[in-house]
Backbone as a chain_set.jsonl record, in Angstrom:
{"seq": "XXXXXXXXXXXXXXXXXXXXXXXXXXXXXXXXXXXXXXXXXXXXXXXXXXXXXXXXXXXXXXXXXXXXXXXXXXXXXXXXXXXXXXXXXXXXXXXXXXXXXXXXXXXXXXXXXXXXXXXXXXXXXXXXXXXXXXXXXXXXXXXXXXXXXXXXXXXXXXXXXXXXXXXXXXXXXXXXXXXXXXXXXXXXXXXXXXXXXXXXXXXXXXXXXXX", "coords": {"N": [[0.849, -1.197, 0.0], [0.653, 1.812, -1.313], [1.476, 5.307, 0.541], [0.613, 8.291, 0.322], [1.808, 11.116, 1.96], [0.594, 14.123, 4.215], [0.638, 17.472, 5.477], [-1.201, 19.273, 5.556], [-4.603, 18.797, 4.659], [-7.983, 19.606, 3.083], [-9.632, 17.516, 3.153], [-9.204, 14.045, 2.833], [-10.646, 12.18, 1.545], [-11.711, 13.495, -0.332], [-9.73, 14.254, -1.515], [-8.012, 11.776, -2.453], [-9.772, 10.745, -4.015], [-9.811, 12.763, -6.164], [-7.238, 11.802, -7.032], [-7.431, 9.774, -7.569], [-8.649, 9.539, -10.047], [-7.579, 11.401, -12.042], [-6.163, 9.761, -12.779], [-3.135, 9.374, -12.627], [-2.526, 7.949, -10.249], [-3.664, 4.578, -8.859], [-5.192, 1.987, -7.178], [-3.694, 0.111, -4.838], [-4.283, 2.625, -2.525], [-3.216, 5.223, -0.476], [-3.869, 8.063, 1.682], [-2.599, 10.297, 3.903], [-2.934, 12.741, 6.516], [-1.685, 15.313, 8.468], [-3.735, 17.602, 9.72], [-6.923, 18.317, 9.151], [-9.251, 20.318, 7.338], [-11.662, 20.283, 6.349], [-13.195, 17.64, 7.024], [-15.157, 14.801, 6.325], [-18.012, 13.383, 7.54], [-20.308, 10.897, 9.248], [-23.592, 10.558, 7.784], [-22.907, 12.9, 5.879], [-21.539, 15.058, 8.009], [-19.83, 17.44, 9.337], [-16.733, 16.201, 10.574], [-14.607, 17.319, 13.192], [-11.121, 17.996, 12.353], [-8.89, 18.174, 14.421], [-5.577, 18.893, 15.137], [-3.21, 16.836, 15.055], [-4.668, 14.476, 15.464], [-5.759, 10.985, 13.908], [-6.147, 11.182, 10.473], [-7.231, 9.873, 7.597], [-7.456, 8.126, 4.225], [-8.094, 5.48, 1.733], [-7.702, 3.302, -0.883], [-9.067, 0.821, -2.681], [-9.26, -1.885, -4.877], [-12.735, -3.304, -6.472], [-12.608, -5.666, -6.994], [-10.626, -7.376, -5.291], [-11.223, -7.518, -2.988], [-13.159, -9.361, -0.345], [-14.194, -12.863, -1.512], [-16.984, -13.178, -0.276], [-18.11, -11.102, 0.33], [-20.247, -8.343, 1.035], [-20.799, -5.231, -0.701], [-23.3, -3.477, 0.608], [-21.983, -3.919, 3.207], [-19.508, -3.235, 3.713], [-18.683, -1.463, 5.573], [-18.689, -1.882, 7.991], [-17.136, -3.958, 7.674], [-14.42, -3.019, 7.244], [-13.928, -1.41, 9.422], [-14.419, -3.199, 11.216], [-12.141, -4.768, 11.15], [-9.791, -2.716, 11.814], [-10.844, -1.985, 14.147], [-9.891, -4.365, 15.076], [-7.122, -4.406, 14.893], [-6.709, -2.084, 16.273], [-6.977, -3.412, 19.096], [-5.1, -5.429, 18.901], [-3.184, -3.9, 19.256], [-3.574, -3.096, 22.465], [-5.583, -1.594, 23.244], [-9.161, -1.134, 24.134], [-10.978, -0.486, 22.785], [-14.046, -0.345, 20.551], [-16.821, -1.282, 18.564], [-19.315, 0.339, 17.323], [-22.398, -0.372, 15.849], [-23.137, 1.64, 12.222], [-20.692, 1.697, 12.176], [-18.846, 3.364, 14.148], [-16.285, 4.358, 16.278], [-15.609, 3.51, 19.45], [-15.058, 4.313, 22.923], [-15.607, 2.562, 25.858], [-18.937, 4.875, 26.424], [-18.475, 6.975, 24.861], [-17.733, 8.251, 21.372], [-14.891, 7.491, 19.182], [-14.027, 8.203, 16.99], [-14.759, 7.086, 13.176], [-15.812, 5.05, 10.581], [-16.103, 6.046, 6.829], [-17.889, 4.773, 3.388], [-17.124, 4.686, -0.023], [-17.927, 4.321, -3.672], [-16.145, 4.519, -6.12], [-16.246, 4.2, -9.36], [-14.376, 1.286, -10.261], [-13.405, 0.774, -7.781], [-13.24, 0.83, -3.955], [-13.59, 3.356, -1.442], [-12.261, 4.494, 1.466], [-12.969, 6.207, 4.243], [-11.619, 7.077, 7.183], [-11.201, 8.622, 10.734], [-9.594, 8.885, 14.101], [-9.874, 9.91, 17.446], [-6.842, 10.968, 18.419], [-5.17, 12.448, 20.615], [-6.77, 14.96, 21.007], [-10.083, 15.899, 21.608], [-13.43, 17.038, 20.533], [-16.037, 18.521, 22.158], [-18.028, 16.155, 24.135], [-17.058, 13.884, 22.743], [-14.354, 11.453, 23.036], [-10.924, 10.099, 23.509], [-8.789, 7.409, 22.051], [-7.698, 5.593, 23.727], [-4.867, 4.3, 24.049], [-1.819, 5.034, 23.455], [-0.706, 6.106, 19.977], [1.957, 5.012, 17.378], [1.702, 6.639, 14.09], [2.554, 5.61, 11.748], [3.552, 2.72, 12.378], [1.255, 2.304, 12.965], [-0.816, 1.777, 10.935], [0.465, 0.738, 8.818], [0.059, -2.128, 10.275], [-1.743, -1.932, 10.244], [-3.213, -2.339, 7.619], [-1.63, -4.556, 6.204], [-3.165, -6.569, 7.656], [-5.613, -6.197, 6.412], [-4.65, -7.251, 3.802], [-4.834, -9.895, 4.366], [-7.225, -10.285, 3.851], [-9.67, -11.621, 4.952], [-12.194, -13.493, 5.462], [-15.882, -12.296, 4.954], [-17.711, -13.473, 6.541], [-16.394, -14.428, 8.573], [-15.655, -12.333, 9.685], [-17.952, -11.449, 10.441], [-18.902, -13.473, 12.331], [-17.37, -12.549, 14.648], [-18.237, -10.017, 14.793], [-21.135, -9.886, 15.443], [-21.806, -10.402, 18.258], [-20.486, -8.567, 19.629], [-22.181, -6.595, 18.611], [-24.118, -6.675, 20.262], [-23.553, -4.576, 22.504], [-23.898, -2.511, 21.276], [-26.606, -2.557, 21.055], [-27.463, -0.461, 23.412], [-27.645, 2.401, 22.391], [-28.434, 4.989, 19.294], [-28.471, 5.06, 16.311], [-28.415, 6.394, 12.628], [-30.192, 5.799, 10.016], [-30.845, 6.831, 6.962], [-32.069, 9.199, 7.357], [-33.113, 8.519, 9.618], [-34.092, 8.354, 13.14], [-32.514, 5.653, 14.502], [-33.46, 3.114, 17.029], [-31.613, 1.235, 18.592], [-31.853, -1.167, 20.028], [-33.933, -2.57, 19.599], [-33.287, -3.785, 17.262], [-32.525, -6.712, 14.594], [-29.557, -8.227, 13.85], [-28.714, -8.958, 10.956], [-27.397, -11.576, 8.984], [-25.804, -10.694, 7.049], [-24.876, -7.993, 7.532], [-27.185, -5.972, 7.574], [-29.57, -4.309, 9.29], [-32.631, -6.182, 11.147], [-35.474, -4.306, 11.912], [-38.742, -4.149, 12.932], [-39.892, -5.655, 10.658], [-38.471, -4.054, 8.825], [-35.874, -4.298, 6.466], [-32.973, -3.184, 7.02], [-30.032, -1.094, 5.888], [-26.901, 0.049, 6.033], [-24.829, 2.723, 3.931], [-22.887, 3.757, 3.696]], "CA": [[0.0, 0.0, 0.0], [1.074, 3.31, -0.868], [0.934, 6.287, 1.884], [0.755, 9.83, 0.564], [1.467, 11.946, 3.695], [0.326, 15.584, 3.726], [0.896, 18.365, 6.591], [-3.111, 20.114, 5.89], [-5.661, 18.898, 3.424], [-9.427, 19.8, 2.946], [-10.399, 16.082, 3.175], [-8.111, 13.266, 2.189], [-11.339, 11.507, 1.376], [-11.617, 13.945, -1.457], [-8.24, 13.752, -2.017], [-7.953, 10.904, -2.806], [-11.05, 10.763, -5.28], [-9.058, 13.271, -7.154], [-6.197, 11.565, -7.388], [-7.92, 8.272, -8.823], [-9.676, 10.315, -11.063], [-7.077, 11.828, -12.604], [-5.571, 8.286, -13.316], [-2.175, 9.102, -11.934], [-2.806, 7.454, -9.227], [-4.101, 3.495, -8.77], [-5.652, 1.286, -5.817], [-4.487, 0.037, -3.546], [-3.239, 3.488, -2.388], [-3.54, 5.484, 1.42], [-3.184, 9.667, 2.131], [-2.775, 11.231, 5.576], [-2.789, 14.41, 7.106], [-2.003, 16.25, 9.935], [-4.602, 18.595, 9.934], [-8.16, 18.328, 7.955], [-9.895, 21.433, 7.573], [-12.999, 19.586, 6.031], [-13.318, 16.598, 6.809], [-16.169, 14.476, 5.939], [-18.456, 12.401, 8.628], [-21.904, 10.426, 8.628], [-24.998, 11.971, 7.094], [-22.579, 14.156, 5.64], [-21.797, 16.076, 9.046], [-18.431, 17.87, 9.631], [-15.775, 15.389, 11.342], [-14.034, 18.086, 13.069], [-10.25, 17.745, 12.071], [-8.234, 18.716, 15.279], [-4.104, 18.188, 14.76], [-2.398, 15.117, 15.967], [-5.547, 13.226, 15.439], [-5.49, 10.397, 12.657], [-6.952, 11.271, 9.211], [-6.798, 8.48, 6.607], [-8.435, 7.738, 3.506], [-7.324, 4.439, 1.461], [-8.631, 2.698, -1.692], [-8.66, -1.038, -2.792], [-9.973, -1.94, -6.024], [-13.488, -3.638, -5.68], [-11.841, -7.366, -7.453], [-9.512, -7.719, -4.655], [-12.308, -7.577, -1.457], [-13.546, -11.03, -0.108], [-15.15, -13.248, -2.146], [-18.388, -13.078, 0.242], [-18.142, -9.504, 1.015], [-21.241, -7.695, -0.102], [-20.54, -4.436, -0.515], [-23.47, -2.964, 1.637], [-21.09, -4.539, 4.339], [-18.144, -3.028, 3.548], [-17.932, -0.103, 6.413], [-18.627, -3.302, 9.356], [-15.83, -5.256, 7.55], [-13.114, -2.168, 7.399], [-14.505, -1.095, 10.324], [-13.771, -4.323, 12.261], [-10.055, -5.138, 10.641], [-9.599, -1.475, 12.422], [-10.842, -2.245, 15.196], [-9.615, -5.52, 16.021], [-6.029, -3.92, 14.791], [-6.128, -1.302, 17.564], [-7.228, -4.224, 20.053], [-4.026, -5.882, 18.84], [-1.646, -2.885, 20.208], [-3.568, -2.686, 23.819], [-7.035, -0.912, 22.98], [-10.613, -1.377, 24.428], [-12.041, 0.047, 21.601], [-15.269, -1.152, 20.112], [-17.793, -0.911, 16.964], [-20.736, 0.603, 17.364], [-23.428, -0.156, 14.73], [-22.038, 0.402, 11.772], [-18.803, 1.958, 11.243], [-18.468, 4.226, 14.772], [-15.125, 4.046, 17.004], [-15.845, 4.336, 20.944], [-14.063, 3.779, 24.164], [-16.905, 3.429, 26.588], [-19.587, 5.13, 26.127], [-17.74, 7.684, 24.267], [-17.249, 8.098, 20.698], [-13.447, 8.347, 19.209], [-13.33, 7.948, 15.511], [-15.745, 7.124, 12.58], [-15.433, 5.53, 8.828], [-16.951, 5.824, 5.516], [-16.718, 4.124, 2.515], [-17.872, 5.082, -0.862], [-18.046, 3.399, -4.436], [-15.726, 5.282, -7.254], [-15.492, 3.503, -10.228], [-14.032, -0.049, -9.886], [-12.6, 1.052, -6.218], [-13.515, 1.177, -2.787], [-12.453, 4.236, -0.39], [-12.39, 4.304, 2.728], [-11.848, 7.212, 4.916], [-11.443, 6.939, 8.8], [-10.537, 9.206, 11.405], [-9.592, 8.798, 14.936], [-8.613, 11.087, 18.012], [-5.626, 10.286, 19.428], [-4.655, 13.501, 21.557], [-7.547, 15.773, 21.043], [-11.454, 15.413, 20.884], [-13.959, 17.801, 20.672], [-16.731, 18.464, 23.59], [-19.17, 15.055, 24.043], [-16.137, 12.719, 22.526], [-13.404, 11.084, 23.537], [-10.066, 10.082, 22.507], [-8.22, 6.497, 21.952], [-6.962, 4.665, 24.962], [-3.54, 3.959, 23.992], [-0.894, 6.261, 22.384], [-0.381, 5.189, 19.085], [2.472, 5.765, 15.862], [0.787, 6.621, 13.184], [3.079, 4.928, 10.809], [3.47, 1.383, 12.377], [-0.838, 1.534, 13.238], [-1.051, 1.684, 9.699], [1.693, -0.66, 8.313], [0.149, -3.271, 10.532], [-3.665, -2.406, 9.838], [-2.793, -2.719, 5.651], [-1.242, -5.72, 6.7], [-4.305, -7.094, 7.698], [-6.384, -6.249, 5.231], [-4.253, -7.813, 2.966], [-5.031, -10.883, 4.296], [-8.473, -11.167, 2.855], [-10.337, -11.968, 5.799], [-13.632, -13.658, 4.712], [-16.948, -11.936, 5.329], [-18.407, -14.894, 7.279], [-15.376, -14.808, 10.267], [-15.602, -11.272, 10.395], [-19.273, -11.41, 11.223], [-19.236, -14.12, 13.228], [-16.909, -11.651, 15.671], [-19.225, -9.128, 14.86], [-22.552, -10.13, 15.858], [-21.455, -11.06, 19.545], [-20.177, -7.052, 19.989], [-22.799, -5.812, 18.556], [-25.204, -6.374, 21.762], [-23.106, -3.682, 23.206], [-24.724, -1.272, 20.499], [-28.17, -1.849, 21.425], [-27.958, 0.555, 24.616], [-27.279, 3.144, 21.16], [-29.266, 4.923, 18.565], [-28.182, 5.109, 15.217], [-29.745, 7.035, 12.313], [-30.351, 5.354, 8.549], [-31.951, 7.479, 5.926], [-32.382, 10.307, 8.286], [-34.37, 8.081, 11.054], [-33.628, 7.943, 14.615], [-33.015, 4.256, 15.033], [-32.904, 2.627, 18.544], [-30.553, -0.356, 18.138], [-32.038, -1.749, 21.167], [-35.245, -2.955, 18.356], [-33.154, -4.097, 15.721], [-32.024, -7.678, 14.864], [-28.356, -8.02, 13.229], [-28.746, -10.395, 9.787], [-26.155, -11.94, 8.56], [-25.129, -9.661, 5.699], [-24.221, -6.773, 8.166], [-28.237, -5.17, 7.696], [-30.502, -4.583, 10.267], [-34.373, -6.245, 10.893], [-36.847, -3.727, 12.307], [-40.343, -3.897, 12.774], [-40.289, -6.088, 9.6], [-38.138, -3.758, 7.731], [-34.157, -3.962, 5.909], [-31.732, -1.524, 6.439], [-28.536, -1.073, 5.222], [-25.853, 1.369, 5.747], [-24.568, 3.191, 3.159], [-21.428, 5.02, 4.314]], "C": [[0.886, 1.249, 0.0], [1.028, 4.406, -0.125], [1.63, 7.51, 1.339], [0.667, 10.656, 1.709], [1.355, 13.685, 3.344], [0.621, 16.529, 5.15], [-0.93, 18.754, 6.604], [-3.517, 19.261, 4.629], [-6.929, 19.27, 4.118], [-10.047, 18.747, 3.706], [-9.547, 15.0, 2.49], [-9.237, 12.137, 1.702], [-11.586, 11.898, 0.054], [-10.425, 14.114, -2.416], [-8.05, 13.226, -3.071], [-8.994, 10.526, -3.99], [-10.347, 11.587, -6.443], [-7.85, 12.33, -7.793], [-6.367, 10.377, -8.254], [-8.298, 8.879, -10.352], [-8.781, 11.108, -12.207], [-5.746, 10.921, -13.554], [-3.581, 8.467, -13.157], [-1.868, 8.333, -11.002], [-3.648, 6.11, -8.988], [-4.434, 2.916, -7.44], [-4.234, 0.046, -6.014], [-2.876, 2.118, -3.201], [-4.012, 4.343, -1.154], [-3.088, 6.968, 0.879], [-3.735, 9.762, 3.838], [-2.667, 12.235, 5.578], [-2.524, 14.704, 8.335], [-3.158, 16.946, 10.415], [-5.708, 18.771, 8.569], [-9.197, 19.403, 8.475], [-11.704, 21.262, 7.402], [-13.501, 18.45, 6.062], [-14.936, 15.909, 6.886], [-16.906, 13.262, 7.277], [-19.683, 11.581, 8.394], [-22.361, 11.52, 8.436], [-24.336, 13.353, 6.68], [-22.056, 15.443, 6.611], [-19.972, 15.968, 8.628], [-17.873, 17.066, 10.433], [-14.493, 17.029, 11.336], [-12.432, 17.746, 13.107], [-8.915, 18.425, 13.11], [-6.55, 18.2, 15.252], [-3.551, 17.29, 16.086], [-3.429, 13.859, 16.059], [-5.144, 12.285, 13.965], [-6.539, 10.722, 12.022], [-6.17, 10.109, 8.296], [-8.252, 8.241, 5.329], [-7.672, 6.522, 2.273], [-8.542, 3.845, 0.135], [-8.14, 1.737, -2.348], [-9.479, -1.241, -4.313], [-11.143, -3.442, -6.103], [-13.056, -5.684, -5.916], [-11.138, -7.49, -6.087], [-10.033, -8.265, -3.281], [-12.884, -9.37, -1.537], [-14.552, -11.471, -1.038], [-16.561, -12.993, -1.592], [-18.534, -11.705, 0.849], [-19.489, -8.977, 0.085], [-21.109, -6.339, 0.6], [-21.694, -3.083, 0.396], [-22.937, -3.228, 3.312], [-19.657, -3.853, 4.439], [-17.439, -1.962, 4.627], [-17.988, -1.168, 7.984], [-17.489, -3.705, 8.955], [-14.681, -4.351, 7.447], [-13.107, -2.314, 8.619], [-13.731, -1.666, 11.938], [-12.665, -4.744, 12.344], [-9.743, -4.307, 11.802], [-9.172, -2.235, 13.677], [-9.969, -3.357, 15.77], [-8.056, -5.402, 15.717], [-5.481, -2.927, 15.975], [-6.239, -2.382, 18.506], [-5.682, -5.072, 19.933], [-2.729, -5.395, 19.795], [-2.496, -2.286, 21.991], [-4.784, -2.115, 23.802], [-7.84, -1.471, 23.35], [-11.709, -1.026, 24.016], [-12.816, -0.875, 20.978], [-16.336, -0.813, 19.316], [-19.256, -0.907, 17.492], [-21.509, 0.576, 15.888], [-23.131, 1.008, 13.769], [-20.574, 0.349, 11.682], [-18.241, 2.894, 12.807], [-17.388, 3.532, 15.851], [-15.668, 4.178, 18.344], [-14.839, 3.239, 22.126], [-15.274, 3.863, 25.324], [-17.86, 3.346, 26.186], [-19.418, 6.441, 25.056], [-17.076, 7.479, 22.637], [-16.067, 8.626, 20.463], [-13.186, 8.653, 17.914], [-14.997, 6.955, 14.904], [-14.93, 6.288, 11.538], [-16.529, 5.474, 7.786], [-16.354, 5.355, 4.489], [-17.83, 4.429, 1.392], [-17.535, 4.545, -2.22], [-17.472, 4.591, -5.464], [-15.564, 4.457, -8.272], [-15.731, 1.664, -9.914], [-13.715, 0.068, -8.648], [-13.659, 1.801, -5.369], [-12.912, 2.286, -2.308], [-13.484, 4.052, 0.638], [-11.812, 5.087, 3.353], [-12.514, 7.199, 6.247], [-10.311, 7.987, 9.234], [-10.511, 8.775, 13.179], [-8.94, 9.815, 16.245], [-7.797, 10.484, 18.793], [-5.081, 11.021, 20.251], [-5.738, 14.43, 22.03], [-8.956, 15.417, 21.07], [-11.887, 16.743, 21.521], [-15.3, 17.511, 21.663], [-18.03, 16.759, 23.137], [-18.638, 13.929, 23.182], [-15.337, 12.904, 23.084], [-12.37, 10.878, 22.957], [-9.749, 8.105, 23.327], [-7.545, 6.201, 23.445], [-5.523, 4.295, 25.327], [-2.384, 5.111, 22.92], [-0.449, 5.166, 21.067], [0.625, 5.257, 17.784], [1.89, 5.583, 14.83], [1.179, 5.945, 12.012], [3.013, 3.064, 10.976], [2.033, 0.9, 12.358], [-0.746, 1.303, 11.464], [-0.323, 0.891, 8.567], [0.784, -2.087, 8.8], [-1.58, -3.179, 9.868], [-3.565, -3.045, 8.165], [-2.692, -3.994, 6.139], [-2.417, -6.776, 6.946], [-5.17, -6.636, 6.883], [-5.986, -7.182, 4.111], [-4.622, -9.123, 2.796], [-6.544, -11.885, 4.332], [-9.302, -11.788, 3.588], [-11.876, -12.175, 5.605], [-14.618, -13.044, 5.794], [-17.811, -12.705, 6.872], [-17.52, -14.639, 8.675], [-15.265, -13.457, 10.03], [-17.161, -10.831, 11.274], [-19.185, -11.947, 12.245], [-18.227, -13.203, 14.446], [-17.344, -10.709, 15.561], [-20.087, -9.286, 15.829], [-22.687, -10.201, 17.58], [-20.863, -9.465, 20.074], [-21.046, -6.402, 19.511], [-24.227, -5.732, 19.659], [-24.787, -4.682, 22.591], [-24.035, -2.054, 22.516], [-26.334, -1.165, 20.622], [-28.57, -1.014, 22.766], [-27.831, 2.378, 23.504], [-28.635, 3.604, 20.535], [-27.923, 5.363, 17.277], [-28.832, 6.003, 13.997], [-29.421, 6.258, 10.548], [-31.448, 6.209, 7.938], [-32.782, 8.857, 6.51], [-33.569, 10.042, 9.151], [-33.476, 7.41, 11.772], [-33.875, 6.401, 14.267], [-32.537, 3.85, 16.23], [-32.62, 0.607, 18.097], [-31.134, -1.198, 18.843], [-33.537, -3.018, 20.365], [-34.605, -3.751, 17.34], [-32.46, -5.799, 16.098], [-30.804, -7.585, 14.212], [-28.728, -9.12, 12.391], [-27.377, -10.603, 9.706], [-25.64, -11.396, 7.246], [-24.938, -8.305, 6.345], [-25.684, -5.489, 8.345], [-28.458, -5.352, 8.985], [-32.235, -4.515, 9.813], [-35.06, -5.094, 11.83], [-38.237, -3.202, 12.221], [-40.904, -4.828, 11.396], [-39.428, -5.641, 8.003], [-36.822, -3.698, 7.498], [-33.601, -3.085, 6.277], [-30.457, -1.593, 6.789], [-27.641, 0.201, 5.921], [-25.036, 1.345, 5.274], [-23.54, 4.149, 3.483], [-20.452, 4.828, 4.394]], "O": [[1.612, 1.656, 0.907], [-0.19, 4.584, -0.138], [2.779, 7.845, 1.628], [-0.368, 10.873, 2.339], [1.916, 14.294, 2.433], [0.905, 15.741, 6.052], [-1.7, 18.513, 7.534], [-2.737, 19.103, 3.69], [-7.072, 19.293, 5.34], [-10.801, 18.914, 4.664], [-9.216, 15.311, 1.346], [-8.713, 11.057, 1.429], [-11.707, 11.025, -0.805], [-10.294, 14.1, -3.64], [-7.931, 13.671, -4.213], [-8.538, 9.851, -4.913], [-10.316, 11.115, -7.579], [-7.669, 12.242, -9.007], [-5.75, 10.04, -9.264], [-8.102, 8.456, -11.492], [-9.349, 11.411, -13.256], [-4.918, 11.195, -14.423], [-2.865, 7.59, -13.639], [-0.685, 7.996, -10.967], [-4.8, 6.522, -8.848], [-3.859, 3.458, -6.496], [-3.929, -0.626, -6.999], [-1.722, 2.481, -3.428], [-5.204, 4.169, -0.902], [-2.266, 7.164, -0.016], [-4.701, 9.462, 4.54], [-2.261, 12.83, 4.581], [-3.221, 14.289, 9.261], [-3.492, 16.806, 11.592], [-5.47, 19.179, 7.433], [-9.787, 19.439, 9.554], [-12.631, 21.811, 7.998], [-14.281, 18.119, 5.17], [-15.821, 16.52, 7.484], [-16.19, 12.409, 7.801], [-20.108, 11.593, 7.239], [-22.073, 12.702, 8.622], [-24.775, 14.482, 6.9], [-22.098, 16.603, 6.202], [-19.235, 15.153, 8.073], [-18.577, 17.031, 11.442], [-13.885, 17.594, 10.427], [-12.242, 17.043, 14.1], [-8.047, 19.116, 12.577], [-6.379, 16.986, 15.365], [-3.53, 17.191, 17.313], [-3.229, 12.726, 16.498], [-4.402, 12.735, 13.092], [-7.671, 10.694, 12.504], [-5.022, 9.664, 8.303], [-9.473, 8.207, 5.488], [-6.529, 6.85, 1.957], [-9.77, 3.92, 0.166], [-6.946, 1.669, -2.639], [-10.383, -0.452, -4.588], [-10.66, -4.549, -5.863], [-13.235, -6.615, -5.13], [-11.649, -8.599, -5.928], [-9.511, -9.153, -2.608], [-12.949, -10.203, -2.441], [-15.533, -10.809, -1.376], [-17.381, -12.584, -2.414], [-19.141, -11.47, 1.894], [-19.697, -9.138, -1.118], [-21.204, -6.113, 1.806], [-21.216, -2.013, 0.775], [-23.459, -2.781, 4.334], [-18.856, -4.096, 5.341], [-16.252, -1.639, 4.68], [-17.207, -0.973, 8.915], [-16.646, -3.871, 9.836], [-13.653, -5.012, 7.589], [-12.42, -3.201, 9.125], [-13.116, -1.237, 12.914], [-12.125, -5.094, 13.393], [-9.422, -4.904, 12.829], [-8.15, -2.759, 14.121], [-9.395, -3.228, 16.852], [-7.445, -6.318, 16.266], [-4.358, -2.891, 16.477], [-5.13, -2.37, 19.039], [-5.145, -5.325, 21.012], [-1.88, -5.91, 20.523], [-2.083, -1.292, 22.588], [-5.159, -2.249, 24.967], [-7.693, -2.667, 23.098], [-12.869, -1.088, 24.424], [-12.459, -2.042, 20.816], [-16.773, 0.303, 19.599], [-20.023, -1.778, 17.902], [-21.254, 1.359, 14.973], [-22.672, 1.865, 14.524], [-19.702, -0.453, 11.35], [-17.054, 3.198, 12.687], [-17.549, 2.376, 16.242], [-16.357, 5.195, 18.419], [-14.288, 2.138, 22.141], [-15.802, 4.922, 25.663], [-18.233, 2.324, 25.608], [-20.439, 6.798, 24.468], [-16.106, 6.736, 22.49], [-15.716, 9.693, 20.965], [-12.196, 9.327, 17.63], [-15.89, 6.429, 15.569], [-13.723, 6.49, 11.398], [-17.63, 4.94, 7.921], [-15.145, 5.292, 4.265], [-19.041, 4.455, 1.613], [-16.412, 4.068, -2.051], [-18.204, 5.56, -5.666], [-14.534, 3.794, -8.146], [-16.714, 1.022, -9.542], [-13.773, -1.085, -8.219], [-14.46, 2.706, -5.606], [-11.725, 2.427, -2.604], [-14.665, 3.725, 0.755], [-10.583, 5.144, 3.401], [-13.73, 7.291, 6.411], [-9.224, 8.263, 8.727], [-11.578, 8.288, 13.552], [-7.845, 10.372, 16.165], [-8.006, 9.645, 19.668], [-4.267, 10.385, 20.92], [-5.781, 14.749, 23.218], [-9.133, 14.391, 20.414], [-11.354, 17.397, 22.417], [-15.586, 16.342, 21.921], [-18.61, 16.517, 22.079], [-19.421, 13.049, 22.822], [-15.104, 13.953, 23.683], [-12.365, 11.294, 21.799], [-10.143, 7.63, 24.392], [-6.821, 7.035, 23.988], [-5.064, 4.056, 26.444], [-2.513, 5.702, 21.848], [-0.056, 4.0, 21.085], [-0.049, 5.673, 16.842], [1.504, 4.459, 14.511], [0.3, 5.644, 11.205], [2.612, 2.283, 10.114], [1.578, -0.188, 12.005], [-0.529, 0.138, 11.134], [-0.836, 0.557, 7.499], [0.706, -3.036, 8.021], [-2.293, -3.999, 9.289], [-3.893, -4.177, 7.809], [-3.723, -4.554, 6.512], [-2.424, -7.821, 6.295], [-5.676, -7.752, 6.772], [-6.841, -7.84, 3.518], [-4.775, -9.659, 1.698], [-6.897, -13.041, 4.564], [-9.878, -12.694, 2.986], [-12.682, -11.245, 5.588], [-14.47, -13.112, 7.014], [-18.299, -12.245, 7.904], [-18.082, -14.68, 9.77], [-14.088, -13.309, 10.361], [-17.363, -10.175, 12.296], [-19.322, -11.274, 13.267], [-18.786, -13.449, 15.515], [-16.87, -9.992, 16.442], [-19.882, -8.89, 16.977], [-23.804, -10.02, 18.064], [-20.913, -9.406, 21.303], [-20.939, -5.24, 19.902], [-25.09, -4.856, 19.717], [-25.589, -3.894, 23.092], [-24.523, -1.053, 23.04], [-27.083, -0.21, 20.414], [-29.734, -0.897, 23.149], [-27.971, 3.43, 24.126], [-29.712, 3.093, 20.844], [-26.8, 5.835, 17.454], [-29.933, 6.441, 14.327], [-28.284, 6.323, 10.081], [-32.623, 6.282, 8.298], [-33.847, 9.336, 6.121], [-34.549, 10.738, 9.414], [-32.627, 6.543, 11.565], [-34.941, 5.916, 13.889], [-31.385, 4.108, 16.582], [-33.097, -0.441, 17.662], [-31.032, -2.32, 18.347], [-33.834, -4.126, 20.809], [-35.308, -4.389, 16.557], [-32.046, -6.18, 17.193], [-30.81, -6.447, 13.744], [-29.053, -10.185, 12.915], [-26.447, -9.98, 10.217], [-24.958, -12.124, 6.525], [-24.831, -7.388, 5.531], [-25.538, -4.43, 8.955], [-27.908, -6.155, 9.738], [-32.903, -3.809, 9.057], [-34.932, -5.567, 12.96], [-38.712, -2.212, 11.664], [-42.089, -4.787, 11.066], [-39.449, -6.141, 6.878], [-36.268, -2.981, 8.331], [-33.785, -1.995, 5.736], [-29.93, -2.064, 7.796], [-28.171, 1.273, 6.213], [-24.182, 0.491, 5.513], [-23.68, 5.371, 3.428], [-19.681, 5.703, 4.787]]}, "num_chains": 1, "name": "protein.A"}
């Protein structure tokens, strides 16, 4: 994996969209930043970009992802690599329904993932020094070069859909004391069932997330 490193960008989520786009640039390929002035969050909300936190945005080309991966799954199955990558170096971090970072009760970090082309991106942030009022930050001090050497690393190794769920489903109890929101509706997790393709049942009805 390649790792463009930057001092400021806008959004390395947009970044990076440029940079595919302009066909200089190929999957599988990573940018960072120090400092994101715009960065992008759910439902579109501002992820505020405070320095020394991690910004990251990364893209895989969609051939390469698990055979049983279905791509409304794809922000659970980054999501969880992540996660279970910081849990590796000492972390008690944990996935909230579908893609959110928290320590606690406390969120720390977010990702999204969006469909360009033939390629996945994927952009995640986390705080590691700083958070803004009603979050938290990461548990463990972390270098931003080796977290990310080892997370790639794991990805690489293609981790089927199926055994990332099945360590899913068993953490996601923790998310029904949660609400969530799909399609711009409050959902209370505490209602929903977890399928086995990474949706949720409520009341009778599908839903996906798209992020």
């Amino acid at each position: 994996m390649q790792i463009l490193s930057h001092k400021t960008l806008p959004s390395t989520q947009e970044y990076l969209k440029e940079l595919l786009q302009t066909k200089k640039f190929s999957s599988p390929i990573a940018v960072t930043c120090d400092i994101q002035t715009q960065g992008i969050g759910s439902r579109d909300n501002k992820w505020d970009g405070l320095e020394g936190n991690l910004f990251v945005s990364f893209s895989l080309s969609l051939e390469t992802l698990p055979k049983d991966l279905k791509i409304e799954s794809a922000s659970i199955y980054f999501a969880y690599i992540l996660k279970v990558t910081l849990e590796e170096l000492g972390s008690k971090v944990w996935l909230k329904w579908p893609n959110d970072f928290y320590i606690d009760s406390f969120k720390i970090g977010g990702m999204i993932t969006n469909i360009i082309g033939k390629d996945i991106i994927c952009g995640f942030g986390l705080n590691l020094v700083k958070a803004p009022n009603g979050f938290s930050m990461l548990d463990i001090k972390l270098e931003k070069t080796f977290f990310l050497k080892k997370y790639f690393e794991n990805l690489e190794k293609r981790v089927l859909w199926k055994q990332v769920f099945s360590n899913y489903k068993l953490e996601f109890e923790r998310s029904k004391s949660f609400f969530t929101h799909v399609k711009n509706k409050k959902i209370n997790l505490n209602e929903a069932t977890l399928q086995n393709d990474g949706s949720l049942s409520i009341n009778g009805e599908r839903m996906y997330s798209l992020r």
